[in-house]
C-alpha positions as CSV (number, residue, x, y, z in Angstrom):
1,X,-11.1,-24.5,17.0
2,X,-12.3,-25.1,13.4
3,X,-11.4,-23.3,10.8
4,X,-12.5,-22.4,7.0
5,X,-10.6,-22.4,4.1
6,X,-10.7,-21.2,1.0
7,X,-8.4,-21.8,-1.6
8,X,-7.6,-19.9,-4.9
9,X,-5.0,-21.4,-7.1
10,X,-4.1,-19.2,-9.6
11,X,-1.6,-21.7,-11.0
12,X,0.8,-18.9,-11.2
13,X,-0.6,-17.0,-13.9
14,X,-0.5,-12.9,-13.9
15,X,-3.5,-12.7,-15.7
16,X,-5.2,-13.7,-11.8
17,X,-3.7,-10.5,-10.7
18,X,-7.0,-8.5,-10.1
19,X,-8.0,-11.8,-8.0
20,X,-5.2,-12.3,-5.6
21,X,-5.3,-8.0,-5.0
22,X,-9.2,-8.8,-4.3
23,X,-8.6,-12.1,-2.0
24,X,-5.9,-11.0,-0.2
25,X,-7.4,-8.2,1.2
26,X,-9.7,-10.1,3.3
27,X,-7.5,-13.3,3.9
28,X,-6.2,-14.4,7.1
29,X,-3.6,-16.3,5.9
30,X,-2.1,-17.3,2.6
31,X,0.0,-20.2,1.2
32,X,2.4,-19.7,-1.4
33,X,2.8,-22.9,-3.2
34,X,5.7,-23.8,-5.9
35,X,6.9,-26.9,-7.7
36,X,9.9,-28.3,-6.8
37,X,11.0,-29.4,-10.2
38,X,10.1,-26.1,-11.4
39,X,12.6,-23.5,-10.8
40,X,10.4,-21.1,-12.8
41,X,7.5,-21.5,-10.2
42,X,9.8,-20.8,-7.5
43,X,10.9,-17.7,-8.9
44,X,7.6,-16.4,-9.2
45,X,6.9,-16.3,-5.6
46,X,8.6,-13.3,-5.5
47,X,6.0,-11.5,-7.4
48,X,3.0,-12.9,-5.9
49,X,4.6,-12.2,-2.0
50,X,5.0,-8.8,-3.3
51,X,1.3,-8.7,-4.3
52,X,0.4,-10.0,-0.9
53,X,2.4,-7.7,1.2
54,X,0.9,-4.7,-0.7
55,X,-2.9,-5.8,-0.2
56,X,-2.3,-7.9,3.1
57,X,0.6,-6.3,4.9
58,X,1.3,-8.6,7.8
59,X,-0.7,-11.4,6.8
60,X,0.3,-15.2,8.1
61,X,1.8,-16.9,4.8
62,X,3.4,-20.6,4.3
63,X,5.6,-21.2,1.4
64,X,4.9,-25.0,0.7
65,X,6.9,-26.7,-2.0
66,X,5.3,-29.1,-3.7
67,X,5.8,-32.3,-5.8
68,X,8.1,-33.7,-3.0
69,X,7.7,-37.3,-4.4
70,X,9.3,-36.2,-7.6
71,X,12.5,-35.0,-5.5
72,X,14.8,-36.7,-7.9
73,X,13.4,-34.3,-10.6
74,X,14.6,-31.6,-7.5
75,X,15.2,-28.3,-9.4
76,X,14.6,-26.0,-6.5
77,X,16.9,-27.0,-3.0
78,X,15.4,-27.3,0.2
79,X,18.2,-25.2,2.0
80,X,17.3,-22.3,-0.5
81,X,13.5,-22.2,0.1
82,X,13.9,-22.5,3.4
83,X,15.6,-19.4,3.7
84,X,13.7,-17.2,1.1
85,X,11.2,-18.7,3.9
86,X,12.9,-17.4,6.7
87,X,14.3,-14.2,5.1
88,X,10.2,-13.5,4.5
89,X,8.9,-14.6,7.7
90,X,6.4,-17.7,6.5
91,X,6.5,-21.0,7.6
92,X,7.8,-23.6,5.4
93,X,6.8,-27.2,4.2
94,X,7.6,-29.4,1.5
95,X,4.3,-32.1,0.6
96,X,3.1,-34.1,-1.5
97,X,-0.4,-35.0,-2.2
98,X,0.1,-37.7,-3.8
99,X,1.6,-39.0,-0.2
100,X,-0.7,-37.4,1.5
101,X,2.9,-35.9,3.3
102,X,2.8,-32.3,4.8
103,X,-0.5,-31.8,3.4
104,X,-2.6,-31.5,6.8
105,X,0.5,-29.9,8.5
106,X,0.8,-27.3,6.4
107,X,-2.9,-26.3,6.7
108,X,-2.7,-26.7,10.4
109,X,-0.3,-24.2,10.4
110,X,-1.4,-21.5,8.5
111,X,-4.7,-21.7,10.5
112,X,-2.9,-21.6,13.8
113,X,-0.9,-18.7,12.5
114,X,-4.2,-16.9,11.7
115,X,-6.1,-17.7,14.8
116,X,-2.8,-16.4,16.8
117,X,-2.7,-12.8,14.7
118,X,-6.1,-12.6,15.7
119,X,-5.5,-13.4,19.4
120,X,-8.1,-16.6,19.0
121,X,-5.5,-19.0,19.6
122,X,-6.1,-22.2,22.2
């Protein structure tokens, strides 16, 4: 099946608020996306899966981490986003685009994870 994406990247800013409550009301699946060396951006998932789950309750959702080819800058472990992961039921991927690692995988996922809640899977 093909799929259509759209992607909003509010870069993490709460001034984007009004946009993710608008967007994620109609979405079919969101990533949540974090910097590795960043342990600021991974706290602020928090507030933005909180944001999802009150205008898309049930929605697919991926929490990538990205940056992976700056792991020795690593401020955020793998073993801990992982679990906020699992503990919040969304897949989870670390990429890098500038490896072009994880990238399509985590896509494919979240649009297989959509077509499923919709009963459209293969």
């Amino acid at each position: 099946k093909r799929v259509k994406l759209q992607l909003w990247d509010t870069s993490g800013q709460g001034r984007f608020c009004t946009i993710i409550r608008s967007y994620s009301r109609g979405a079919q699946g969101i990533l949540l996306v974090y910097d590795i060396t960043n342990k600021w951006s991974f706290d602020g998932i928090n507030r933005w899966l909180k944001e999802v789950e009150e205008h898309a309750p049930g929605v697919p959702k991926v929490l990538v981490g990205n940056r992976l080819h700056l792991a020795f800058k690593r401020q955020v472990g793998e073993r801990d986003a992982e679990a906020y992961a699992a503990k919040n039921r969304m897949a989870f991927f670390e990429v890098s685009p500038l490896c072009d690692f994880n990238i399509r995988e985590s896509f494919s996922e979240l649009s297989r994870m959509a077509l499923h809640r919709n009963g459209m899977e293969r």
